[in-house]
C-alpha positions as CSV (number, residue, x, y, z in Angstrom):
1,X,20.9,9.7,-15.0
2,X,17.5,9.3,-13.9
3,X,14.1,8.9,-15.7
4,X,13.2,11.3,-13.8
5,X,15.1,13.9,-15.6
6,X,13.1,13.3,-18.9
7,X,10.6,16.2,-17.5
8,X,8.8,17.0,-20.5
9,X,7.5,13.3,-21.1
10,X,6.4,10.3,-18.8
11,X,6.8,6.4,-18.7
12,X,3.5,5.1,-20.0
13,X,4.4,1.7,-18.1
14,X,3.6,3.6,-14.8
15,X,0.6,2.1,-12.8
16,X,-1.2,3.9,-9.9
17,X,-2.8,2.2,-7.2
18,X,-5.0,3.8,-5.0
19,X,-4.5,2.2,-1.3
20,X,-6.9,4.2,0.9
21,X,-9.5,1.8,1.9
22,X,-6.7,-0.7,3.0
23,X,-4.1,1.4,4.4
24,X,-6.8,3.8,5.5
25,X,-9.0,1.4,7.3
26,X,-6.4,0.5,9.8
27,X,-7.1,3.8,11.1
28,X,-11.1,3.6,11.4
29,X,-11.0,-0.4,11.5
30,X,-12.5,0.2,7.9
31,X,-16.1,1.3,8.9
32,X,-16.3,3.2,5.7
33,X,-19.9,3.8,4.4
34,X,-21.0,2.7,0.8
35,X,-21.9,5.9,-0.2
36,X,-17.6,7.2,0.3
37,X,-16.6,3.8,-1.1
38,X,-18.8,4.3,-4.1
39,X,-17.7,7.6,-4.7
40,X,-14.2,6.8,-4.3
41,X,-14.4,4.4,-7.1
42,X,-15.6,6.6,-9.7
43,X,-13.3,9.3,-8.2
44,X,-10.4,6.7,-9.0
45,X,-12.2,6.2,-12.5
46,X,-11.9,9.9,-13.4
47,X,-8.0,10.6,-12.1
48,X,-7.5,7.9,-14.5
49,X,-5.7,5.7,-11.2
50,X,-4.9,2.0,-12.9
51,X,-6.0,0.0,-9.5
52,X,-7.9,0.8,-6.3
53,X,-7.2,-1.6,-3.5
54,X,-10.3,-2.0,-1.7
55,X,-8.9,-3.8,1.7
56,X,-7.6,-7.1,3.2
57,X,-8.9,-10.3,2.6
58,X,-9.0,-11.3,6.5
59,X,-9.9,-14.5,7.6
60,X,-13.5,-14.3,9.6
61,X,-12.3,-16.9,11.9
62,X,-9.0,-14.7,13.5
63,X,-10.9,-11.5,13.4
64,X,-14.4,-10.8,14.6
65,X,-16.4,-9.3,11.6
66,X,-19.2,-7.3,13.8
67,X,-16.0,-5.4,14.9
68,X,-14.5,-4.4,11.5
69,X,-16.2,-3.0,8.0
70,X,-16.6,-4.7,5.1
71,X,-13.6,-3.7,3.6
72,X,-11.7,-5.6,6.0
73,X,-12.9,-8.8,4.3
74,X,-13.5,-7.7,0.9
75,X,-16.5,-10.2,-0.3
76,X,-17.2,-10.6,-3.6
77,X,-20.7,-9.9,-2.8
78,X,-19.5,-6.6,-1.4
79,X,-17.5,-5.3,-4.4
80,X,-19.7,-6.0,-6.5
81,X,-22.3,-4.0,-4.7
82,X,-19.7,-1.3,-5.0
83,X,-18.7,-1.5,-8.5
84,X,-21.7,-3.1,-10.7
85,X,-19.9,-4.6,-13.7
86,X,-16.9,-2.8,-13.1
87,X,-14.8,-0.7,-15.2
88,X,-11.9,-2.3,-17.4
89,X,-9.9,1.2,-16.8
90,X,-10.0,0.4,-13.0
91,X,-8.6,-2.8,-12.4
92,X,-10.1,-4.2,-8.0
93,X,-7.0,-5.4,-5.8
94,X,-7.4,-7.2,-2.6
95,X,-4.5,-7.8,0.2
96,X,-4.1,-11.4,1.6
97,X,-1.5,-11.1,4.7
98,X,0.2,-14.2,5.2
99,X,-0.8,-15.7,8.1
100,X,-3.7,-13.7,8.4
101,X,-6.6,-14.6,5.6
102,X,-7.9,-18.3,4.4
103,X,-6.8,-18.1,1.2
104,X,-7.7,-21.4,0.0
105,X,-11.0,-21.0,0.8
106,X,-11.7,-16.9,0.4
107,X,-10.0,-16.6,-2.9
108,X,-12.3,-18.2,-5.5
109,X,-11.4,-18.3,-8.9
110,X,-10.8,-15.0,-10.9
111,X,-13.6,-16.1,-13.8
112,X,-16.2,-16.1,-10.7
113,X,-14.8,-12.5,-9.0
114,X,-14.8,-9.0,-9.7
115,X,-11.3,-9.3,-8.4
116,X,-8.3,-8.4,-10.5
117,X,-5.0,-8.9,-8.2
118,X,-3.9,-10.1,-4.9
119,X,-1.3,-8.4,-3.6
120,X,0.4,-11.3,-1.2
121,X,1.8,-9.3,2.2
122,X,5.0,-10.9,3.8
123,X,7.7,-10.5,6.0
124,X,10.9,-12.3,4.8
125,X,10.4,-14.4,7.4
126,X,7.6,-16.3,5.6
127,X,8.8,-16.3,1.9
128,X,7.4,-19.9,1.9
129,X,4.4,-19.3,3.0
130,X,4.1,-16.3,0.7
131,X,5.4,-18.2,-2.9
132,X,2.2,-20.9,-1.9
133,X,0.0,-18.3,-2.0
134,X,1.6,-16.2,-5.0
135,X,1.1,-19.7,-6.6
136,X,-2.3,-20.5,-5.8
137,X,-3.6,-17.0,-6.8
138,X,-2.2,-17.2,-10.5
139,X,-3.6,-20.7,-10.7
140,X,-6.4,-18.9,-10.0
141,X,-6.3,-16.7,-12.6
142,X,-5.4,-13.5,-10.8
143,X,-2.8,-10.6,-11.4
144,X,-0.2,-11.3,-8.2
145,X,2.2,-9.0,-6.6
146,X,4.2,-9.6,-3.2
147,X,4.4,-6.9,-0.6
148,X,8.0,-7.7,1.7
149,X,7.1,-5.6,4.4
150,X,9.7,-3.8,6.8
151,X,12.5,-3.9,4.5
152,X,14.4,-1.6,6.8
153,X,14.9,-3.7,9.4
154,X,16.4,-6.5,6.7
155,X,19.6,-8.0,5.7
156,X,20.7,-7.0,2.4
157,X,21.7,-10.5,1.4
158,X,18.7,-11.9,2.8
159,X,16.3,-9.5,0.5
160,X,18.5,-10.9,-2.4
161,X,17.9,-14.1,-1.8
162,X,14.1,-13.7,-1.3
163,X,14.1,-11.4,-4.7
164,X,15.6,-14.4,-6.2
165,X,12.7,-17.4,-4.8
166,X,10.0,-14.4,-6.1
167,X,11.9,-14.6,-9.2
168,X,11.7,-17.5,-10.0
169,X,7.7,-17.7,-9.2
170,X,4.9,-17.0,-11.0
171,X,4.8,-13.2,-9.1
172,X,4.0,-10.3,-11.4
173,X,5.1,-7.3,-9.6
174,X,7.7,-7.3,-6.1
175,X,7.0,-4.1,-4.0
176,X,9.3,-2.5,-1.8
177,X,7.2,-1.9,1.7
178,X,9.0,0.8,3.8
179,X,6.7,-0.2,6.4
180,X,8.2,1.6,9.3
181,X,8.7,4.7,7.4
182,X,12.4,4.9,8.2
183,X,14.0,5.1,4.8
184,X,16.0,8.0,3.4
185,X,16.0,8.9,-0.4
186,X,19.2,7.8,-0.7
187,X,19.2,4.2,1.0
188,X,16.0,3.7,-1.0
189,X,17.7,4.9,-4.3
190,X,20.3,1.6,-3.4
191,X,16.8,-0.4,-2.5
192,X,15.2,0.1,-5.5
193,X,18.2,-0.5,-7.7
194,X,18.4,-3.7,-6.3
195,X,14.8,-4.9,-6.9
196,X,15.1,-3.4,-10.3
197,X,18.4,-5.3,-11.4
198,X,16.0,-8.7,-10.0
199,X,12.9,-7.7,-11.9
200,X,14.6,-7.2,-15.4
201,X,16.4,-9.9,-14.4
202,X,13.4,-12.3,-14.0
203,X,11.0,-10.4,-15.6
204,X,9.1,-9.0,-13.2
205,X,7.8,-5.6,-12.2
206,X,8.8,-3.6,-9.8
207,X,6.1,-2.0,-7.0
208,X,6.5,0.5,-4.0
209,X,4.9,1.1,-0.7
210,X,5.6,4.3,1.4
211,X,4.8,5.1,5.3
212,X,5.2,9.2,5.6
213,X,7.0,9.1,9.5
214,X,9.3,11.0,8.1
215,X,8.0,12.9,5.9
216,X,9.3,11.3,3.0
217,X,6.7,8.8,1.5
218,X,6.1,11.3,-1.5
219,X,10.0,11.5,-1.9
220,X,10.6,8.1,-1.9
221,X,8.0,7.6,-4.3
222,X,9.3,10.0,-6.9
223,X,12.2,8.3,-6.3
224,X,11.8,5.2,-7.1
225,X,9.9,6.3,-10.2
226,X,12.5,7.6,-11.3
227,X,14.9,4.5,-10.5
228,X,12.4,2.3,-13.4
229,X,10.0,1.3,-10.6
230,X,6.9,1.0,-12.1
231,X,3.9,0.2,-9.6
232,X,3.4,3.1,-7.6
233,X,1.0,2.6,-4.2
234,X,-0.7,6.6,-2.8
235,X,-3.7,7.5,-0.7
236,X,-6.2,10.1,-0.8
237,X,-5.1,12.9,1.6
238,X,-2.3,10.3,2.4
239,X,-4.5,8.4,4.5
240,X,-2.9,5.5,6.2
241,X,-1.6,3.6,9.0
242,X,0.0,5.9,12.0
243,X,1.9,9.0,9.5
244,X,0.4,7.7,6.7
245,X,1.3,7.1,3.0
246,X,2.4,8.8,-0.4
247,X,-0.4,11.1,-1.3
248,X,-2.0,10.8,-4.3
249,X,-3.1,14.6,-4.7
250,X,1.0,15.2,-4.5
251,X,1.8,11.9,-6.7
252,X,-0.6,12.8,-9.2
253,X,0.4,16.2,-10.0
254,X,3.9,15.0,-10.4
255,X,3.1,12.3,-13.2
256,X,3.1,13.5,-16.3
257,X,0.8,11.3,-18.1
258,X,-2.1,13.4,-19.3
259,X,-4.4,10.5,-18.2
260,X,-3.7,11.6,-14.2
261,X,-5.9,14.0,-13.5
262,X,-5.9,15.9,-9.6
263,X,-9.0,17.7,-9.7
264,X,-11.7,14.8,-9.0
265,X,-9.1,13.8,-5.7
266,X,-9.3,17.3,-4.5
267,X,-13.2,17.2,-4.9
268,X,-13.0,13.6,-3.2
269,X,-11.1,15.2,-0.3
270,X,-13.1,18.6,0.2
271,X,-16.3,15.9,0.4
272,X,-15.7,12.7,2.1
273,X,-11.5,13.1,3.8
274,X,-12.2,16.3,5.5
275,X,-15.1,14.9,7.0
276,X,-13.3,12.1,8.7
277,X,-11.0,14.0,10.3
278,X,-14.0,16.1,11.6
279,X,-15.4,12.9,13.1
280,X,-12.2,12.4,15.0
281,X,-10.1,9.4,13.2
282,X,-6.5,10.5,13.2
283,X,-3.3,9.9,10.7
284,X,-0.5,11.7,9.4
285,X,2.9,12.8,10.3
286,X,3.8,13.7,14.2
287,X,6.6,13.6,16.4
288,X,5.8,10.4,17.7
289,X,5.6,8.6,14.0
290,X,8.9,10.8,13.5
291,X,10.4,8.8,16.4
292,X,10.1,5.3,15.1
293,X,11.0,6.1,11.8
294,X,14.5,7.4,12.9
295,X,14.9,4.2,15.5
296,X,13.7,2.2,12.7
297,X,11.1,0.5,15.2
298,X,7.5,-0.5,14.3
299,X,4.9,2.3,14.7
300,X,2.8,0.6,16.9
301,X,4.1,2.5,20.1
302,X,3.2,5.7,18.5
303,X,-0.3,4.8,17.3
304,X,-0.6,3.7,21.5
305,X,0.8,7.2,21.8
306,X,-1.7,8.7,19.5
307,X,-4.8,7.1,21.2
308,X,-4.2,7.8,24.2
309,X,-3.9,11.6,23.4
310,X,-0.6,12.0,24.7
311,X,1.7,15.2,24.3
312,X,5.1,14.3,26.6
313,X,7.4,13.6,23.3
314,X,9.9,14.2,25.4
315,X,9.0,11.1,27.6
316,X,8.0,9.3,25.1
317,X,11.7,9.4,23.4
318,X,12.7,7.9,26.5
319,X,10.6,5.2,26.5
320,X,11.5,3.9,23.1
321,X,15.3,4.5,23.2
322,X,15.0,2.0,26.7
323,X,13.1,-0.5,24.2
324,X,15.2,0.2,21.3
């Protein structure tokens, strides 16, 4: 029987993070204003959320930084700007994408950052590559989790053996990333048994990541909560890449912790999220993003789809069955 079922109390080893300015600024290439990043931190402060990611840790020299914001980089300089002395209830996360960020050189020490964890991005692909940098962070000092992206389109024995080399690392927490938004409720009931069994097996914590294609990002995430996962990932408005992510106004109200509150997130929308939209920038779930997730296919078609203001789904089916 589930957690879950325990209705009347909640699992006080339950951490929310708050994702919105990472997954979020892949939508508006993170050109978010102090003022809404400011605001969202103490917003985050008074729903009682346990970390707010505040972007990627990109390497300047593979992306152009007069063509992306600030959180796109994440500077110390910059966070602290955001967050003064910071906040010991709010704990700062960063991304580093393997592959993608210099993070020899762009991760400094924890005692000199206002930093608290980096979450290390990977494909199985790169496990290697991932465990040096898992490594070099807690040499550093930092909280570390590891984000396997597009576990859908994986082998199961292969995510075993990956579970296993995170093991037996110095990695705190192991998310599940359902990166292309394809995963049912019951395939990720299976998933997140799996990476449970591995995390009290190794002593780890377990983390998840949802994509909303299918309209199941929320779902999943009560899901797995209720399967002993304890890290759980949500955006404001469920603002994110193509469909989207797990909302936090939704995720939130379902926790039962006392410390989760949903009112200052609704304010946060009404005020900053609504006027977004009204400037143009576009997530959340569609036919298109629908598409990928049942083919199981990277969303990147559909967000073409979606900026080039297309309607003919029809067509479009076509096009990614041929390519399927």
């Amino acid at each position: 029987m589930k957690e879950i079922s325990k209705l009347m109390d909640f699992r006080p080893s339950i951490k929310v993070l708050d994702a919105t300015l990472r997954d979020g600024g892949l939508v508006n290439d993170f050109f978010f204003t102090d003022e809404f990043v400011k605001e969202l931190y103490q917003t985050n402060l008074k729903s009682g959320v346990d970390y707010m990611e505040f972007g990627y840790k990109a390497d300047k020299e593979l992306f152009d930084v007069n063509k992306f914001g600030p959180c796109k980089f994440c500077d110390d300089d910059y966070i602290r700007k955001i967050v003064g002395d910071g906040d010991p209830n709010l704990k700062i996360a960063v991304m580093a994408d393997v592959g993608r960020c210099n993070y020899k050189q762009d991760i400094i020490k924890k005692a000199d950052s206002p930093i608290d964890m980096v979450r290390v991005a990977t494909y199985l692909n790169t496990m290697p590559a991932a465990i040096e940098m898992i490594e070099d962070a807690k040499d550093k000092g930092y909280e570390v989790s590891c984000n396997i992206m597009a576990i859908s389109s994986g082998q199961e024995s292969d995510v075993k053996v990956a579970l296993d080399l995170l093991g037996k690392s110095n990695v705190d927490v192991v998310y599940i990333v359902d990166s292309y938004g394809s995963i049912y409720p019951e395939q990720m009931q299976r998933i997140a048994n799996l990476y449970v069994e591995a995390g009290e097996k190794y002593g780890k914590k377990i983390g998840i990541h949802a994509h909303n294609n299918l309209q199941l990002a929320f779902a999943n995430t009560i899901e797995c909560c209720g399967d002993g996962v304890d890290y759980l990932d949500a955006t404001y408005a469920a603002m994110g890449r193509g469909a989207g992510n797990c909302a936090m106004e939704l995720l939130l109200g379902f926790l039962k912790n006392p410390k989760y509150k949903t009112f200052p997130v609704l304010q946060f929308i009404e005020k900053h999220i609504n006027k977004l939209k009204e400037n143009g920038i576009v997530w959340g779930y569609d036919l298109q993003y629908m598409m990928t997730g049942q083919l199981n296919q990277h969303p990147r078609t559909a967000i073409e789809f979606t900026k080039n203001k297309r309607s003919d789904f029809a067509e479009f089916y076509k096009e990614i069955v041929a390519n399927d």
